[in-house]
C-alpha positions as CSV (number, residue, x, y, z in Angstrom):
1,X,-69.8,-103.0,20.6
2,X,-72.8,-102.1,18.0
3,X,-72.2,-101.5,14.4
4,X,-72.9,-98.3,12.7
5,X,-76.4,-99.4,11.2
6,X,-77.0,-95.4,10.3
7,X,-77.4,-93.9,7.0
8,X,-77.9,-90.3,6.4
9,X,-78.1,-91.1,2.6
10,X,-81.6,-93.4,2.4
11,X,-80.5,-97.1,2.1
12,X,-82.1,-97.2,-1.4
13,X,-80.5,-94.1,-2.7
14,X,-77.6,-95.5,-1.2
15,X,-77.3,-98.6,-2.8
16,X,-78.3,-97.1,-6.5
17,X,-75.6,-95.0,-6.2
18,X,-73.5,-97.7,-5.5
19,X,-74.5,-99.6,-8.4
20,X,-74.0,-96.5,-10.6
21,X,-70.7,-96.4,-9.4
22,X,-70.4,-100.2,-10.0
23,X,-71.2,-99.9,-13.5
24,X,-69.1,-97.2,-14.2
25,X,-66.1,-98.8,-12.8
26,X,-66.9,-101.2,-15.8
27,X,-66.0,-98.6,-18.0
28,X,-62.6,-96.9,-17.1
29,X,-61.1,-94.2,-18.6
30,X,-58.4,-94.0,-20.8
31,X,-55.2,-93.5,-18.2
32,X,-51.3,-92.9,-18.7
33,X,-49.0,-96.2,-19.4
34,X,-47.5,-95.4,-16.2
35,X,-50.3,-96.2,-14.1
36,X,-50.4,-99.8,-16.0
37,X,-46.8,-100.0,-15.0
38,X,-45.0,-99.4,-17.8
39,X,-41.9,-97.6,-18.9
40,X,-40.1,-99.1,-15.8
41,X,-43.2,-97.5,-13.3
42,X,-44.5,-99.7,-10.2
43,X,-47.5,-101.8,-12.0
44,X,-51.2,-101.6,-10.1
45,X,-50.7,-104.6,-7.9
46,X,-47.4,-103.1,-6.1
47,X,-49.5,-100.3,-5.3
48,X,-51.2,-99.3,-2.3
49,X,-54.8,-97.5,-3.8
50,X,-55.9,-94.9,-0.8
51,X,-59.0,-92.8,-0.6
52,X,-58.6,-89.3,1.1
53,X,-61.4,-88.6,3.8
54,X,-61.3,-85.0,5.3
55,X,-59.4,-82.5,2.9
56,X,-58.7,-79.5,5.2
57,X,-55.2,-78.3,5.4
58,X,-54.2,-81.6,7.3
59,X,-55.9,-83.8,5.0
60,X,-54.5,-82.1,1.9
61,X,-50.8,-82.0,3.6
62,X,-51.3,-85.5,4.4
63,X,-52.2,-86.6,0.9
64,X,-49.6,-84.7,-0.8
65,X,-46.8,-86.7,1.3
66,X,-48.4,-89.6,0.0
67,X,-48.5,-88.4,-3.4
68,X,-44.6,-87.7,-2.2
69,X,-44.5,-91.7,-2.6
70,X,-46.1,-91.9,-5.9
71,X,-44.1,-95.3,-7.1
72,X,-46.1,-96.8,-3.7
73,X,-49.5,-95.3,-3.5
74,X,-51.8,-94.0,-6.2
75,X,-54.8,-91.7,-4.4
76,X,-58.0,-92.5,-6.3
77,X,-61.0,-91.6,-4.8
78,X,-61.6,-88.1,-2.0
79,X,-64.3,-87.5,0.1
80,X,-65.2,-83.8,2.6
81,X,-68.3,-82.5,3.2
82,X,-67.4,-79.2,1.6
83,X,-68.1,-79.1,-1.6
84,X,-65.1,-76.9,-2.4
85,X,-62.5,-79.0,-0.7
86,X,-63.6,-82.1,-2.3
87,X,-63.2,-80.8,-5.7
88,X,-60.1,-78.6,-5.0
89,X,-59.1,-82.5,-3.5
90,X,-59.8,-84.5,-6.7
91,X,-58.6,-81.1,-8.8
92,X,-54.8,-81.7,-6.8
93,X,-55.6,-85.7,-7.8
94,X,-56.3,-85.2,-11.4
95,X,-53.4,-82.8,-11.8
96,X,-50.8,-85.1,-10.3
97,X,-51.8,-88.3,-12.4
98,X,-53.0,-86.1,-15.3
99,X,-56.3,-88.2,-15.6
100,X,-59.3,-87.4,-14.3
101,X,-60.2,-90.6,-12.9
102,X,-60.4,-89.8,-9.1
103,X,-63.8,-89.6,-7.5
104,X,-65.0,-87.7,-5.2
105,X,-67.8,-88.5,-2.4
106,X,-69.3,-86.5,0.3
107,X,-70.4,-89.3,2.0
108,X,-67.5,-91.4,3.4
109,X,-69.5,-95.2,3.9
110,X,-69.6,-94.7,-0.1
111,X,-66.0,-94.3,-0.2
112,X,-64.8,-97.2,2.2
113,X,-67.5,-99.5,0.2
114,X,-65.0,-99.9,-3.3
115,X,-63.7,-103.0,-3.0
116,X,-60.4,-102.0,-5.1
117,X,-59.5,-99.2,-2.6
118,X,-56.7,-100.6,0.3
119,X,-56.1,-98.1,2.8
120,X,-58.0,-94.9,3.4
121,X,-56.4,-91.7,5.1
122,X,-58.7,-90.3,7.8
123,X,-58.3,-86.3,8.8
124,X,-61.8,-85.7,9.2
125,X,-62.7,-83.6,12.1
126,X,-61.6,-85.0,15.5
127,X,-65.7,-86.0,16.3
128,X,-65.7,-88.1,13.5
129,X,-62.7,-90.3,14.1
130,X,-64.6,-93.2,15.8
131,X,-67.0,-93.3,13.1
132,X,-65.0,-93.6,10.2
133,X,-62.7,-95.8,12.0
134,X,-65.2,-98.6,12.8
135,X,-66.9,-98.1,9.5
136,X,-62.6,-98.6,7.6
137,X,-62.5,-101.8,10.1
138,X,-65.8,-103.5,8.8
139,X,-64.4,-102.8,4.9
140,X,-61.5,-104.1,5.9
141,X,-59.1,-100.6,5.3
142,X,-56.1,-100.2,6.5
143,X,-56.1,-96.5,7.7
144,X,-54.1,-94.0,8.2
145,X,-56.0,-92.1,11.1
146,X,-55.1,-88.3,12.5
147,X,-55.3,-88.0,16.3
148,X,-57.1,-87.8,18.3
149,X,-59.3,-90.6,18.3
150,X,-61.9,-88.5,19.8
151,X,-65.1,-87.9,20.8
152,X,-64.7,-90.4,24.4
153,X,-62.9,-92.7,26.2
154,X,-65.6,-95.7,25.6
155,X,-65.7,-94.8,21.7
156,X,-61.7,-94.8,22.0
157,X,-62.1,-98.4,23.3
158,X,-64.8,-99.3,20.5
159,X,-62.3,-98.5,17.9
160,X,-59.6,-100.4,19.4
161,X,-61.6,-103.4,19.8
162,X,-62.8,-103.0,16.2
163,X,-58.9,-102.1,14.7
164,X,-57.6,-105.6,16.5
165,X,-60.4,-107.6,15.3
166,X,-60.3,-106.6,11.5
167,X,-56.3,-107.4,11.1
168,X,-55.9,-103.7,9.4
169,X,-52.8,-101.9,9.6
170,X,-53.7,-98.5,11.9
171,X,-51.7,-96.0,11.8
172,X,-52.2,-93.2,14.4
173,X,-51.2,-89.2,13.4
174,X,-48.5,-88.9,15.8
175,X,-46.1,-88.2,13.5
176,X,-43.1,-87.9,16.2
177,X,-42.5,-91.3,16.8
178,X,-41.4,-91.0,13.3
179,X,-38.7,-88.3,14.3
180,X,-35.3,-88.8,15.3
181,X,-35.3,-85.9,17.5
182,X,-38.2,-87.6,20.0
183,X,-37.1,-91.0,19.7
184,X,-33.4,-89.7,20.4
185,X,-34.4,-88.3,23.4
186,X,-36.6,-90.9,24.6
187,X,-33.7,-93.4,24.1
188,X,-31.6,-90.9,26.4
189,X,-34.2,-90.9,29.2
190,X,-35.0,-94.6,29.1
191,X,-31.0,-95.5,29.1
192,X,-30.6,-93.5,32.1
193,X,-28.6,-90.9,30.6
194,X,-30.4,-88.1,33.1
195,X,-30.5,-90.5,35.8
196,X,-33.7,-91.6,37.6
197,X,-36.4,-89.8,35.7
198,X,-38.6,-87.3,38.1
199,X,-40.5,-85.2,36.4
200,X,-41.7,-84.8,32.6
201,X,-42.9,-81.2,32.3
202,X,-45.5,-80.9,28.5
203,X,-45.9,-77.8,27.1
204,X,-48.6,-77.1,23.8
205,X,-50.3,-74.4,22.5
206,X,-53.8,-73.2,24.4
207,X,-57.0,-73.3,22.9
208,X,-58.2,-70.0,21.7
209,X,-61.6,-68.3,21.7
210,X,-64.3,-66.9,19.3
211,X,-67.1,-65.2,20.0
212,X,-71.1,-66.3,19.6
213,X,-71.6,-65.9,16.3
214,X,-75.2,-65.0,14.4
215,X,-77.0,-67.7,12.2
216,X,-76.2,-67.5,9.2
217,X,-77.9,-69.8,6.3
218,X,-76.2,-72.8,5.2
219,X,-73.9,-72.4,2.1
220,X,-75.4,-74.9,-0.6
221,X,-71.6,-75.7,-1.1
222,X,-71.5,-77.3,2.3
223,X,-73.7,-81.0,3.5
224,X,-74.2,-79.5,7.5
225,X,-76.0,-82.5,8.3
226,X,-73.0,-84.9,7.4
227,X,-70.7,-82.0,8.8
228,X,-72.4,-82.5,12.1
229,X,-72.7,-85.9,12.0
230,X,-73.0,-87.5,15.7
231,X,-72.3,-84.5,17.2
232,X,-75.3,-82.3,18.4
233,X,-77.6,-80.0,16.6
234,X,-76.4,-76.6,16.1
235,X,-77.3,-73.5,14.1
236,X,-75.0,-72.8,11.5
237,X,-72.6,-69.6,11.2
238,X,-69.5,-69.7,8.8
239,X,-67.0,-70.0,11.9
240,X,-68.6,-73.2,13.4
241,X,-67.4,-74.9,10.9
242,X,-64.9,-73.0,9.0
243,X,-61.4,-74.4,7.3
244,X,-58.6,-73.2,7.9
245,X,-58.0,-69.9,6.0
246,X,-54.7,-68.3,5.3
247,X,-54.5,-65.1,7.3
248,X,-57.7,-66.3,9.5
249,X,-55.3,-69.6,10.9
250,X,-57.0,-72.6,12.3
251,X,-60.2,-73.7,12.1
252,X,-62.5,-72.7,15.6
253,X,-63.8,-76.0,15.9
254,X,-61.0,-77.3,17.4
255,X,-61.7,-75.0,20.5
256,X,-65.3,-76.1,20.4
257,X,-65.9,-79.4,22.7
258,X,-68.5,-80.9,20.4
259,X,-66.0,-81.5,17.4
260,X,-62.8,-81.4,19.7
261,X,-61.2,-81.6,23.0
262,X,-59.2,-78.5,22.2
263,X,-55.7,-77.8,22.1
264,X,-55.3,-80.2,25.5
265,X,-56.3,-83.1,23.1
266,X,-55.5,-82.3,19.7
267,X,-51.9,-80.9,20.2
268,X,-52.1,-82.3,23.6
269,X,-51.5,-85.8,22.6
270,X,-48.6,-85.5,20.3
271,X,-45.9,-84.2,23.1
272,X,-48.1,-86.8,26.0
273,X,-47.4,-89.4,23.8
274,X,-43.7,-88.9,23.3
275,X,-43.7,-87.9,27.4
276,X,-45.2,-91.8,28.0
277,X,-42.8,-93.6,25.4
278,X,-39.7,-92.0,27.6
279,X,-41.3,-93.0,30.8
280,X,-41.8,-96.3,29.0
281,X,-45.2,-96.5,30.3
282,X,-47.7,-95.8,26.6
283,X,-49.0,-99.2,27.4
284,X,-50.5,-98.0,30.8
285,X,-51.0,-94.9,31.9
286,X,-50.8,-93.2,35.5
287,X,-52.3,-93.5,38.7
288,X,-53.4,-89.9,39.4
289,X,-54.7,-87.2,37.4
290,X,-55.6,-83.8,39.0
291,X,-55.4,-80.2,37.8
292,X,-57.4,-77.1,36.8
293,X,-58.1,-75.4,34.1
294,X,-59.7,-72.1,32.5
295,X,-62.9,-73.1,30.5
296,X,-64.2,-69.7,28.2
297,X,-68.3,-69.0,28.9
298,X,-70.5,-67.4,26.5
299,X,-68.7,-68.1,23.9
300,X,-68.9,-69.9,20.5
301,X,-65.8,-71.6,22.0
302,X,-65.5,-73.9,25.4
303,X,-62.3,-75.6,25.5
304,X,-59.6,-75.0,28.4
305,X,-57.7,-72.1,27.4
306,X,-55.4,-72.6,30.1
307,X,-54.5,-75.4,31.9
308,X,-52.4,-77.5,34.3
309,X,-52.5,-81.6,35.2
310,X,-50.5,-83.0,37.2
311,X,-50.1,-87.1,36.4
312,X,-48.8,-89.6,38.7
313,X,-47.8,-92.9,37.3
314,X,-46.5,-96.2,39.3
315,X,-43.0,-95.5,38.5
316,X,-42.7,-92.7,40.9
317,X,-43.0,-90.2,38.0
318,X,-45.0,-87.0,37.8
319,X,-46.1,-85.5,34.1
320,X,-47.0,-81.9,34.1
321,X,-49.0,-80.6,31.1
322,X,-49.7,-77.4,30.6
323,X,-50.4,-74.5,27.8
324,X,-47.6,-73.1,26.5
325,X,-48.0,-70.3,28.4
326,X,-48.3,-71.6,31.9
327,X,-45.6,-74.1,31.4
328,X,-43.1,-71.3,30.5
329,X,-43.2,-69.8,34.0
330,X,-43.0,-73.1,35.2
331,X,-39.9,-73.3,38.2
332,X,-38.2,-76.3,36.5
333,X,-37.8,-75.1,33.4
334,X,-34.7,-74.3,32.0
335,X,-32.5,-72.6,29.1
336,X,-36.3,-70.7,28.2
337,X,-38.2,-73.9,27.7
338,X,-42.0,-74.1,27.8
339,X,-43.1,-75.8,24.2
340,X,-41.9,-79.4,23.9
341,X,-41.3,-82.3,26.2
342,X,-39.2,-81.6,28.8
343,X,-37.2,-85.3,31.1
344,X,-35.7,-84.2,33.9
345,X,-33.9,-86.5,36.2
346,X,-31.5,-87.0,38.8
347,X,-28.7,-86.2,36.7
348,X,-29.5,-83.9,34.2
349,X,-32.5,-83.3,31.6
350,X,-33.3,-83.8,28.2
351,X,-35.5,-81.4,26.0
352,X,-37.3,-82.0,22.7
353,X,-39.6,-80.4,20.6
354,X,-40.3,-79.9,16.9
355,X,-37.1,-77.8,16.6
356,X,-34.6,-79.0,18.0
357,X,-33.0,-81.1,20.8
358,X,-31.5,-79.4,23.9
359,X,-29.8,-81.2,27.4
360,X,-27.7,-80.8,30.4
361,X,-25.2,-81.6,30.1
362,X,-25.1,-80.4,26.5
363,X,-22.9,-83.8,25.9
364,X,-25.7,-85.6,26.0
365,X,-26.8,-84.8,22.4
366,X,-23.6,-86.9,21.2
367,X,-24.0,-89.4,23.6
368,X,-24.6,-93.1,21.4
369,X,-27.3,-95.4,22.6
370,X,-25.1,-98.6,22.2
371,X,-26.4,-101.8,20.2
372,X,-26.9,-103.7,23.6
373,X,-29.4,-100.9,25.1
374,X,-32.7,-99.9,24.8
375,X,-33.4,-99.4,21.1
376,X,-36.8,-97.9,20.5
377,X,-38.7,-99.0,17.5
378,X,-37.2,-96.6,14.6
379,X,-39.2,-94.9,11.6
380,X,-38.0,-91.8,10.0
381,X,-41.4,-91.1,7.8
382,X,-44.6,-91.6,9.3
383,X,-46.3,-92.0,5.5
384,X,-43.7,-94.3,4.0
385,X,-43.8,-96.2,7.4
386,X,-47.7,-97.1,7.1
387,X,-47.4,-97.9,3.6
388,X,-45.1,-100.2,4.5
389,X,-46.7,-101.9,7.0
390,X,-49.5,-102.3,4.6
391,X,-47.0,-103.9,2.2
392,X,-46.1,-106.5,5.5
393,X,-42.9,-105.4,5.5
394,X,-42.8,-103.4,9.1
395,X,-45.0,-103.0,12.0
396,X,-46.7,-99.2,12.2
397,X,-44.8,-96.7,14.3
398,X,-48.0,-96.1,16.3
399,X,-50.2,-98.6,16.3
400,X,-53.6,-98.7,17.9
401,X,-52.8,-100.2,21.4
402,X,-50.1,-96.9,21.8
403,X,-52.9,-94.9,20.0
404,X,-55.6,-95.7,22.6
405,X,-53.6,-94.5,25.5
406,X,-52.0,-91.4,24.1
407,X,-55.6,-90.7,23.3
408,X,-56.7,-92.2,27.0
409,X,-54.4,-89.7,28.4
410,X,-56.0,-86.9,27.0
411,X,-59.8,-87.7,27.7
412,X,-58.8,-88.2,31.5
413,X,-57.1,-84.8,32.2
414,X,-60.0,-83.0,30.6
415,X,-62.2,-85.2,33.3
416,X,-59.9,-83.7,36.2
417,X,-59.8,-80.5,35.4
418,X,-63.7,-80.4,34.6
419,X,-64.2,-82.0,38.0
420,X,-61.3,-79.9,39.3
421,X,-60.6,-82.8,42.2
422,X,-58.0,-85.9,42.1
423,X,-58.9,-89.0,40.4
424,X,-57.5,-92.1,40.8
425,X,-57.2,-94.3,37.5
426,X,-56.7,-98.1,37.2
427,X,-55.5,-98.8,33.8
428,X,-56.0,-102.7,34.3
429,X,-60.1,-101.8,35.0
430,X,-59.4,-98.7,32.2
431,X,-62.0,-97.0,34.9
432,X,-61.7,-94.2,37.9
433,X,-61.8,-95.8,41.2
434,X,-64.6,-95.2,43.3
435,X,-65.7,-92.2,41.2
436,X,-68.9,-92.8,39.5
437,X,-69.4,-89.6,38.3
438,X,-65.8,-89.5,36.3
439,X,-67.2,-92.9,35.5
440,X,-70.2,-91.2,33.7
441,X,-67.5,-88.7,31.7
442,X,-65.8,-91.4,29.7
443,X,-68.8,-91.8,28.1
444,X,-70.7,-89.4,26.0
445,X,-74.0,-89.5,23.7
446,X,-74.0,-89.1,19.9
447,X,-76.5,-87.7,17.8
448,X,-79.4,-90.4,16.7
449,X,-79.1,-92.0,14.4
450,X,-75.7,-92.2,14.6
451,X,-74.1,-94.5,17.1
452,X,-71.2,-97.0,18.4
């Protein structure tokens, strides 16, 4: 794997900043006695410092449910290209510690170079995950990284390889393996409460669509070129690129293949990894992958809107994911079923989604996984979790190895229905065999001079 030897900041101007920053820290600012750990508060070195990278409405709800562990992590430095999310960032900072000692960077090496920061929270968009992630490993960051991985298949590997060889906690955004709900269920499924499991039918939101938009000039508030990053050269317009807005909802990017994989990724992975942890196979992955979906044209937006995969895995199992919509009409849905995971088996089925838990028979939902059965790794908050795996005191709910393949999963159903023709996977090899050209997609470019 190569290093990140890139610097959109020159090397020079880099390093005086650093120093700038170096003497300042030499200089701190007057703070409140509870942040030097007195009147009965957690002292500095029982803390877990964290730098916020990415401040868009995921990165700011993320940060606030750390700040939701206050006596365990104190947030002092932020980091977004926008100039209006970082300050609004270190604004919500200063406020909560009522100091104004948390910086605030646009570029995120400066960030992950502070030798007092520990862990760094990375919700950045997706085509950025690699990056930050190999450049938190080389500092030596634990991290707290939203999913997906992104980008490719091969950078997924790169920052796998690079997690394992730095020792760093990783924590993957797949905040269900942290709710009793999923884990409930999958305990069902993998006790043989449904029977022999069949089929796993995934249902998530489709991508949406937006126009082509007309160039517009780049807001002085906004660094496009660090925005961009390794993904390719574009004109600017305001919806490229735009946070999420209240009444506008999500950001377009994720339905724009350069940034994201769309909705089959992004939302994608969190029910495909839940699916795989109750078919006990997120260590692997399956066999077969084929499907279709609708890609948009001549528009701002690319990603499958629509979509269907059907995965075969050694067990005998089949995994259907689909959009929301598609997986509603599906025939083996039941009780009005289309979001969520849905087990079914020879005996019954088991449903699970963000809302609730639903099976046949309904006496499932009372049924007790006994001390002597399958016990799946338990976590009932995904923040408090990490920090304390930091602290050594667990392992992460969803490390890197389960990371990569949720992620894995993802990258190699948007190959089948790109190619539209069944591919057969060999997760030993992590390569299609005898496809060369599915070979080829795992893999994609990045923008010089960025690179993995």
């Amino acid at each position: 794997m190569k290093t990140m030897t890139t610097s959109i900041v020159p090397r020079r101007q880099f390093l005086k900043q650093m120093a700038t920053f170096a003497g300042a820290a030499a200089f701190p600012q007057i703070i409140p006695s509870s942040v030097l750990g007195k009147d009965g508060a957690t002292a500095p070195s029982n803390k877990v410092t964290l730098g916020c990278i990415g401040l868009g409405i995921q990165g700011l709800g993320n940060m606030r449910t750390f700040r939701g562990n206050a006596e365990d992590v104190q947030v002092v430095a932020v980091c977004d290209a926008h100039e209006t999310q970082r300050l609004n960032g270190k604004k919500a900072v200063d406020e909560w510690y009522k100091n104004t000692a948390c910086a605030a960077y646009k570029d995120f090496r400066e960030l992950m170079a502070r030798k007092d920061i520990d862990a760094v929270q990375i919700t950045a968009p997706d085509h950025w995950h690699p990056l930050m992630v190999l450049e938190a490993a080389r500092q030596k960051k634990h991290m707290y990284c939203e999913k997906p991985i992104g980008w490719s298949f091969r950078a997924a590997q790169a920052v796998r390889k690079a997690v394992k060889e730095s020792g760093v906690v990783f924590q993957f955004g797949t905040q269900q393996r942290s709710g009793g709900n999923f884990r409930r269920a999958c305990e069902l499924v993998r006790n043989g409460r449904i029977g022999r499991l069949k089929t796993i039918l995934v249902g998530v939101p489709g991508s949406w669509t937006c126009p082509i938009q007309p160039t517009e000039p780049v807001p002085k508030e906004l660094d496009y070129e660090m925005w961009l990053g390794p993904a390719p050269m574009a004109p600017y317009c305001y919806e490229r690129c735009r946070p999420h807005v209240q009444g506008k909802g999500y950001s377009v990017w994720y339905s724009i293949s350069d940034y994201c994989m769309g909705m089959i990724g992004n939302w994608g992975i969190h029910h495909l990894d839940i699916a795989q942890w109750g078919n006990g196979t997120d260590l692997s992955g399956p066999t077969t992958i084929e499907g279709k979906g609708d890609f948009p044209k001549g528009m701002l937006t690319d990603a499958a809107t629509n979509w269907q995969v059907e995965n075969r895995y050694a067990n005998g199992v089949t995994l259907i994911h689909m959009d929301d919509s598609t997986s509603k009409k599906h025939p083996m849905q039941a009780n009005d079923h289309g979001h969520g995971v849905m087990f079914i088996g020879t005996e019954g089925w088991v449903h699970v989604d963000r809302r609730k838990l639903d099976a046949n028979p309904q006496s499932l939902i009372k049924e007790k996984v006994g001390p002597n059965e399958i016990n799946l790794f338990k976590s009932d908050n995904h923040h408090v979790n990490f920090i304390d795996a930091v602290k050594g005191k667990t392992q992460p709910a969803a490390p890197i190895d389960i990371a990569f393949h949720s992620d894995a999963l993802c990258h190699l159903q948007q190959i089948a229905i790109k190619l539209g023709r069944k591919l057969r996977w060999d997760s030993a090899q992590e390569a299609f065999l005898n496809d060369d050209e599915a070979n080829r997609m795992l893999d994609r470019p990045m923008r010089k001079p960025w690179a993995i």
